[in-house]
C-alpha angles and dihedrals in degrees: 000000000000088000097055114094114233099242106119093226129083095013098136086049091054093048089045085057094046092054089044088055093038089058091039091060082049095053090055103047089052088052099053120117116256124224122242099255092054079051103054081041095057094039083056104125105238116226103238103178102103094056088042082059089045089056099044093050091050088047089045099051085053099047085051091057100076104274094119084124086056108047089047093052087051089044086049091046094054100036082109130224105270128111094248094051093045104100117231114259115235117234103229110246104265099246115255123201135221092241133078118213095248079067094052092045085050093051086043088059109046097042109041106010 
């Protein structure tokens, strides 16, 4: 506000000019080239292994909780729609019974013949 005269006219229009220098000064400093130190600094592979742990622990206490139904709806949902994402399907077992057809041909025999 220092920098704004005390005339009461074209005040907006003097604050409107300040915020356009004051992002042009911005501007320039992001544009400025880096040396080659800050560079190398910045290209420094990071180790994110702690944070990976963190996750998976936080994934893992909620899993823990009871949403199995839940995680296996989401994983369902984003299987994806491709063939190779597309789960086989499992032909159901053909149902056997206990007993052999000589049995039945015995029963058969007894009973009705």
């Amino acid at each position: 506000m220092k920098l704004i005269s005390t005339n009461r006219s074209g005040v907006k229009k003097q604050l409107r000019r300040l915020k356009m220098a004051a992002e042009r000064e911005r501007e320039v400093k992001r544009k400025q080239k880096l040396s080659k130190g800050d560079t190398f600094k910045l290209k420094v592979d990071k180790d994110h292994t702690d944070a990976a742990l963190e996750s998976i622990e936080r994934l893992s206490c909620i899993a823990s909780v009871g949403t199995t139904g839940i995680i296996e709806k989401v994983v369902e949902h984003q299987r994806g729609r491709l063939s190779k994402n597309i789960p086989e399907e499992v032909a159901p077992e053909p149902k056997t019974t206990m007993f052999t057809d000589d049995d039945f041909e015995k029963f058969q025999d007894e009973y009705f013949g």
